[in-house]
Phi, psi and omega in degrees: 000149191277007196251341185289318177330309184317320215223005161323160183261170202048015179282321155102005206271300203333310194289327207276298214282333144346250155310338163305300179291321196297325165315328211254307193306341205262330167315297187284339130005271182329319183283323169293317177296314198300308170320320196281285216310328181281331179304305176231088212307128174196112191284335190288295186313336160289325161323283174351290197275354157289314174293322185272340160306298213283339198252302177322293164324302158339269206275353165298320208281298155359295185285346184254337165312278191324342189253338173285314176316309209262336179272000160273348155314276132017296164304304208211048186279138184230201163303109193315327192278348183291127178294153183320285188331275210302323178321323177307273170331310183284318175283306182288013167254334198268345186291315177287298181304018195269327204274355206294165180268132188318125158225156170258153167227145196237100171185226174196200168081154143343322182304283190307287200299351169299324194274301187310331176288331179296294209322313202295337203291340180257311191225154161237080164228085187204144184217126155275104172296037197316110172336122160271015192282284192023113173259317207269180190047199145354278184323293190318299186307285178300355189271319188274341182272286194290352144102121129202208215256136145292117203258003161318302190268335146303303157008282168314298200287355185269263203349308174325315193266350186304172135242019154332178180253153179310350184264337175289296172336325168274346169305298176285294183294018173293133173217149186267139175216066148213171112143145164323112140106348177226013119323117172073024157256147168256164182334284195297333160315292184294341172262345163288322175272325155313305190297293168318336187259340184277330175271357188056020168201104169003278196304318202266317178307304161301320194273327174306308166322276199330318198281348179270337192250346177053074191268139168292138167097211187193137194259108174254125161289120194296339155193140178306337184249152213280142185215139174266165184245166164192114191280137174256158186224154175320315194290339178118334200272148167235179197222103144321129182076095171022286169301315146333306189296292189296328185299327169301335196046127196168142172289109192293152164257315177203199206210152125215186195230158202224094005276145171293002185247045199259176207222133179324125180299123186295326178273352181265337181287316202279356179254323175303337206284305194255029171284136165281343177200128192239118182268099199245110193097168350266185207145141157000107205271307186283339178237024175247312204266256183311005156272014144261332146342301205279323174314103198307338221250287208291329158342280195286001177283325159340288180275317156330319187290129141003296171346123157311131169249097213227111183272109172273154162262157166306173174236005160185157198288151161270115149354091175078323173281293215251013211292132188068013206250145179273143170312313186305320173279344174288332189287334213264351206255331187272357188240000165267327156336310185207316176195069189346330189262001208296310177292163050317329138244182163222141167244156140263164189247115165322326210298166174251114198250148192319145186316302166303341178247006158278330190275006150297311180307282196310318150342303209243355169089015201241132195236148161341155147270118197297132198249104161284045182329314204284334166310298148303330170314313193295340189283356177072052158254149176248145183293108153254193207201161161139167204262101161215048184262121174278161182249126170180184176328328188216153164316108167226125138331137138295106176307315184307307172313305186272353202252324168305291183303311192291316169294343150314308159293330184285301162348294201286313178330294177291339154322287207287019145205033157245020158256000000 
């Protein structure tokens, strides 16, 4: 019989279920003395049966710890030193973010995967819509050896998004620099692209990761088919290809993606349709944002949507695409790009950044983005705002920080229009 299983050796139960019954035993003891005490007053026999109450409870409360431990071990196994309470804490916290508000977030890049680490922290309702342009590097290589989608900024966003342990996670992000034909490919690249030929689907591949890294949420390519970017620059001349483009620093005039009729991931239209919050940025304005943008089918699912639409800005300009440009000219380029309604908010970042580190910037051809906000109000876009410059080497959001501030705002937005 299966109930006999329970006493198998190594199971660890058998001592738990044990002490339990001895507990229960010490109880009903306790419960026969007392009937003698009330017959007859005796303070040692009443002593007696207090202890033995008190050791009974003892070892009930012990033994159903110790048999709850191992069967949520049994279930739900983590790190042998994590205590019951935390384990407890950790499923009813990932439990809540199930309740989190849908966001899509749209971009490439750093930007994105960067951002995804605050988003997680409040919900895992969450779908990265990602750029498929990538020419350069690792990505650049395998898109061109192996005919497929560049998989470098999926990459990011899964690892962004894992809850894996720091070693899978260190993993994906390995890039080897020896060897022939694997210098300057990263793992999780190679394993994504091995994962596309064994399964003979991009898409399938990505999601087999996801499953590997155990991510909140869900990592999309923004359209299953390869697709080139090509910059037109102030001057008239254009340019093919991603890498081509940034390498010159030149000022752009416009963007378009090649082919234009390429067709939407049928799952990211379906995550833009019931999303509460869509998030654009930050990140490369011509070669992170708008080469998902320019995709006809996620526009208008875009503009079809409900959603609060919130363009985070940069926080200083890139060097020849964005050079001299205003918060206001980064919004207006997205809005020539595509749709005046496309937007509903923008946020900046207020913060002030250390001297040394704009004239390291300033080096590289790169400045604050100056923020005319008040330009955009007039235009009946809302600000949000606030000091969320992380500290370290380079100009970064606090992901954590900004994803806090954008929710606070999307909140009170929906109060105030749903009275």
């Amino acid at each position: 019989m299966k109930f006999f299983k329970w006493f198998y050796p190594g199971i660890g139960i058998k001592r738990w279920i044990i002490l339990c019954a001895l507990g229960l035993g010490f109880i009903v003891l306790v419960a026969l003395l007392t009937v003698q005490t009330m017959a007859k007053t005796s303070v040692l026999l009443a002593s007696f049966a207090t202890a033995l109450l008190i050791l009974g409870i003892f070892l009930i409360y012990t033994s159903i710890k110790n048999m709850v431990r191992i069967f949520v071990h049994a279930l739900m196994p983590l790190n042998g030193h994590d205590s019951l309470v935390d384990i407890v804490y950790q499923k009813r916290r990932v439990e809540s973010l199930l309740h989190g508000p849908r966001v899509v977030a749209i971009g490439g890049g750093t930007g994105l995967s960067t951002m995804l680490s605050g988003v997680k922290t409040f919900t895992s309702n969450i779908t990265a819509i990602v750029t498929v342009t990538d020419t350069g590097g690792s990505s650049g290589r395998l898109r061109d050896e192996m005919d497929m989608l560049p998989p470098g900024d999926i990459r990011n966003c899964l690892v962004a998004l894992a809850d894996a342990g720091p070693l899978i996670r260190d993993l994906f992000q390995y890039r080897f620099d020896l060897g022939e034909g694997l210098k300057g490919h990263s793992f999780g690249n190679l394993f994504i692209t091995a994962l596309s030929k064994v399964t003979g689907d991009f898409e399938k591949a990505i999601a087999e990761s996801s499953k590997v890294l155990a991510i909140r949420g869900r990592v999309l390519p923004s359209t299953l088919e390869k697709v080139t970017l090509v910059g037109e620059f102030m001057d008239g001349t254009s340019v093919e290809g991603e890498t081509n483009i940034t390498d010159l620093k030149r000022p752009l005039r416009s963007i378009r993606l090649l082919p234009d009729d390429c067709k939407a991931c049928q799952e990211a239209l379906d995550a833009i349709e019931i999303a509460d919050l869509i998030l654009m940025g930050p990140g490369s304005l011509y070669t992170s944002i708008l080469p998902n943008l320019l995709i006809e089918d996620i526009r208008d699912a875009v503009l079809r949507s409900d959603a609060y639409k919130v363009y985070i800005m940069n926080a200083m300009t890139q060097p020849g695409e964005t050079t001299g440009m205003s918060a206001w000219d980064h919004l207006n380029v997205i809005l020539d790009h595509t749709d005046p309604r496309i937007i509903d908010a923008c946020f900046v970042n207020t913060a002030t950044i250390p001297e040394a580190m704009l004239r390291r910037y300033a080096q590289q051809g790169a400045v604050p983005v100056k923020l005319d906000v008040e330009k955009i109000r007039e235009k009946g876009y809302q600000i949000i705002q606030g000091d969320v410059l992380q500290a370290g080497e380079q100009v970064r959001h606090d992901a954590e920080l900004l994803m806090k501030l954008i929710l606070e705002h999307y909140r009170e937005y929906t109060e105030q229009t749903e009275k």
